[in-house]
N, C-alpha and C positions, 0 to 999 in steps of 0.2 A: 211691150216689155213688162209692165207693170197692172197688167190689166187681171188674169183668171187670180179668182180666190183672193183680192183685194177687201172685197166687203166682208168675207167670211175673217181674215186676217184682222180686219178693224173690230170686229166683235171679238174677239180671243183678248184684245189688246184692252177694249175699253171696258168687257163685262169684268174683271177683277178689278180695277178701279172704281165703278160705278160702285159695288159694292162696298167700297171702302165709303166713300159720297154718301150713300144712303145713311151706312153704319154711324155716321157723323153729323146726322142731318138736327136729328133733336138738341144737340149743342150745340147746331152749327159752326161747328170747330171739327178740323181734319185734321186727324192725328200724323204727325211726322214722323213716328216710329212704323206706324201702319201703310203707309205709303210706302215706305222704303222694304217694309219686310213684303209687303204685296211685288215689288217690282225685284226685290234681291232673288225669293220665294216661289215666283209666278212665271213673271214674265219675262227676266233674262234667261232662264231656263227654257220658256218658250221661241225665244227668240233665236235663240244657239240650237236648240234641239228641232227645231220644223224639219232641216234636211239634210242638217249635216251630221255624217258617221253614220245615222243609220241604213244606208244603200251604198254609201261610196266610201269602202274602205282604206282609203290610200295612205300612203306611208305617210304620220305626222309630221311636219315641217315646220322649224323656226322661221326660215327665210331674213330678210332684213327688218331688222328691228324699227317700232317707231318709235322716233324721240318723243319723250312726255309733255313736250310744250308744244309737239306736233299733235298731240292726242288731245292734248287742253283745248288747242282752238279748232278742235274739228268738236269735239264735244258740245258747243254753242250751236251749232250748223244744223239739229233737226228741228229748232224752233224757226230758222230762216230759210231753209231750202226746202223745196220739195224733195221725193224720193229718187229725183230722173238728173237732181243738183248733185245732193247727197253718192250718189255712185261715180258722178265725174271722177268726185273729189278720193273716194275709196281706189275708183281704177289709176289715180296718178301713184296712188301706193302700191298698189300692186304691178305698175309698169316698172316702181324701183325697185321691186324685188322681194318685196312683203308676200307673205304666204297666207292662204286663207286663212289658217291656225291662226295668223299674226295677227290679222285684221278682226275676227273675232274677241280674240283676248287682249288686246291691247288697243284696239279703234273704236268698237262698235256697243262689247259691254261696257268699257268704261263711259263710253255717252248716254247709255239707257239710264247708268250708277246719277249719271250728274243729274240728269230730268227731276229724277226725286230730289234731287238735294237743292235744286232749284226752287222745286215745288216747298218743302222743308223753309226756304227760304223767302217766300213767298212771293218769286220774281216770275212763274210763268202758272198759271189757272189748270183749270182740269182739261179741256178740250188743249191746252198747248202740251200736255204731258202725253195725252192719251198720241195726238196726230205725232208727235217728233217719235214717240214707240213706234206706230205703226210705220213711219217709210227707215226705222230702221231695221224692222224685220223685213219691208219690198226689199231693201237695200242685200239686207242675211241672203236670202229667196234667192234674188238675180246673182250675187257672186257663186253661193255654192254650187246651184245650176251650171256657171261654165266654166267650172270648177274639174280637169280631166283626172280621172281616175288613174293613180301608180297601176303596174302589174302588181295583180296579190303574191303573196309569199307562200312557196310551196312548204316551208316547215311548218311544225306543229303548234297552231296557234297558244299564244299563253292565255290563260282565264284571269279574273280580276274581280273584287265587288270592291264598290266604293261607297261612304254614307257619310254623311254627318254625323257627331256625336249627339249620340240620342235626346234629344229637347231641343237642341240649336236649330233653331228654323231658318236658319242663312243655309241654305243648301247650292247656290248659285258655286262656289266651290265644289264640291260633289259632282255635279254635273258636268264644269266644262273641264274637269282633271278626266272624268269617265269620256268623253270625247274625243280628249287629243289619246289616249288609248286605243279606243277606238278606230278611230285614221290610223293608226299605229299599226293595226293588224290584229289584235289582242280581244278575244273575248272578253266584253267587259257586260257590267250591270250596274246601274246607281240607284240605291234608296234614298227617295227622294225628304220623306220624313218618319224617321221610324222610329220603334222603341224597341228598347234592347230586343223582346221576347223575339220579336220581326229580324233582328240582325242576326241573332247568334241562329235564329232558325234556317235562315236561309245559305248560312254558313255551315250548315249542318247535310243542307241537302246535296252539297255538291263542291267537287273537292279543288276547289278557287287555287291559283297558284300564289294571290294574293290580295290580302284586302287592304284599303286604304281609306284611312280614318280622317275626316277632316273636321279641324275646331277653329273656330270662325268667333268663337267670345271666351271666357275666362272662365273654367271652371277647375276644381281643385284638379293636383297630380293624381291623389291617391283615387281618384273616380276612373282617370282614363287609363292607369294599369288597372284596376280592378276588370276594365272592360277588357284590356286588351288582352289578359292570362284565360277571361271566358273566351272571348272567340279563339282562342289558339287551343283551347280546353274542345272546343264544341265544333272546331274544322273539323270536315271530314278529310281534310289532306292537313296529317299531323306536323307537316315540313313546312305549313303556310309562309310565306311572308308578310310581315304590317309595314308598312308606312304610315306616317301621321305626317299631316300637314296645315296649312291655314292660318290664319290672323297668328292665333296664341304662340303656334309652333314657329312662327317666324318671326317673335320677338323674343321665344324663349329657348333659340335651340338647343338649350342644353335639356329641355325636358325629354326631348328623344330617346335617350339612354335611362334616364328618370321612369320614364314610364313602361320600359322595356320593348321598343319600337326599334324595328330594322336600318331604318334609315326615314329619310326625306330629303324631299326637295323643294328651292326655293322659291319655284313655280310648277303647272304640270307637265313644261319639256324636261325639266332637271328632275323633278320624281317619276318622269319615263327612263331617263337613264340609270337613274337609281334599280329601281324595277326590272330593267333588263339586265344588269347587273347580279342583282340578286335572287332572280329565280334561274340566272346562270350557272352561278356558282352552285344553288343546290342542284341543280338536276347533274354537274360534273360529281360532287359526292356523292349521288345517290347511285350513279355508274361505278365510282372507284369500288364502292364497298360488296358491289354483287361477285 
């Protein structure tokens, strides 16, 4: 079960941490912003993105929810179990009803979230952070594999680009919003870290039905409508929709309208409905008016 591409998966897992190790060696002190921007940055991106969304497009699913004090004590479990424990415990959620989506976003990156803050804490070493990653991507691996594919949808796929706000290196949002899209049926695309020139460019090449901004730390109002009137200036689909979402936008929703953003939502199932929503509605105006 857990055998091809094990060792090849343990190196993906340990060579961005080693280099943090190394980076840290002449002070002998390991930074705890560095650890965490390595695992928020690197390797939950890694860990969600190996095989899921991009071969098997099925329709995104909430499924049954996990309670959070169900998520807290499975999040201890990659420092005690192995990879072959670790899945028992993932398949009793998915026998209650839990959706791969679910178990991604609410099981599995929040236990890669904790490792660092462990480590931050100084409760588990570099080889206990490196092995509890690695059998949580065997763990990613084996679900999304017997994971059956929806029939795809014969209408006409929606397009999407999604980025962090240009400097913000938390891109771990970014990614797994571009995922549940993805499963969703929807041409999507995620810059992983870019600067503006790279965003408004790519927004230029091709006529996106919507892009979706995510801000993950605090940076002024007047910076993210600046950004946001460029790329609606520099789409080549002058109907674009934005969404904004992330840390800021969900402690401050009133910046949505502040910054001249379409909508959001309070997760990436809620700004999928938001999104199908809205590039609904414009493509019925863009019919009335012919």
């Amino acid at each position: 079960m857990f055998g091809a591409g094990s060792a090849v998966l343990r190196g993906v897992i340990s060579a961005p941490l080693e280099r943090v190790r190394r980076a840290a060696s002449a002070s002998r002190e390991i930074s705890p912003e560095s650890v965490n921007a390595v695992i928020e940055g690197e390797i939950i991106p890694r860990l969600l993105m190996t095989r899921l969304g991009s071969d098997n497009p099925s329709r995104a699913r909430r499924g049954r929810p996990i309670a959070p004090e169900d998520a807290a004590r499975f999040s201890l479990l990659p420092l005690r179990l192995e990879a072959a424990g670790l899945l028992e415990q993932v398949d009793a959620f998915i026998a209650e009803g839990s959706s791969v989506e679910t178990i991604c976003l609410d099981l599995l990156a929040p236990a890669a979230r904790m490792l660092g803050e462990m480590w931050d804490r100084d409760e588990c070493d570099f080889i206990d952070v490196t092995m509890g990653l690695w059998r949580l991507q065997e763990v990613m691996r084996e679900v999304v594999a017997r994971c059956p594919a929806d029939p795809p949808s014969f209408k006409a796929p929606r397009s999407a680009l999604f980025s962090p706000m240009p400097g913000d290196l938390h891109n771990f949002g970014t990614m797994m919003i571009e995922e549940v899209f993805s499963r969703a049926g929807w041409h999507s695309e995620a810059l992983v870290s870019p600067d503006r020139r790279e965003l408004l460019d790519r927004l230029a090449q091709r006529p996106f039905d919507l892009v979706g901004l995510t801000l993950a730390r605090h940076c002024p109002s007047a910076d993210v409508s600046n950004l946001i009137k460029a790329m609606r200036s520099a789409s080549a689909n002058p109907k674009i929709a934005v969404l904004v979402g992330g840390r800021m936008i969900n402690e401050n929703p009133h910046m949505v309208q502040d910054v001249g953003a379409d909508g959001t939502g309070a997760d990436a199932f809620a700004a999928l409905e938001v999104a199908e929503s809205l590039v609904r509605v414009s493509a019925l105006s863009s019919q009335s008016r012919r």
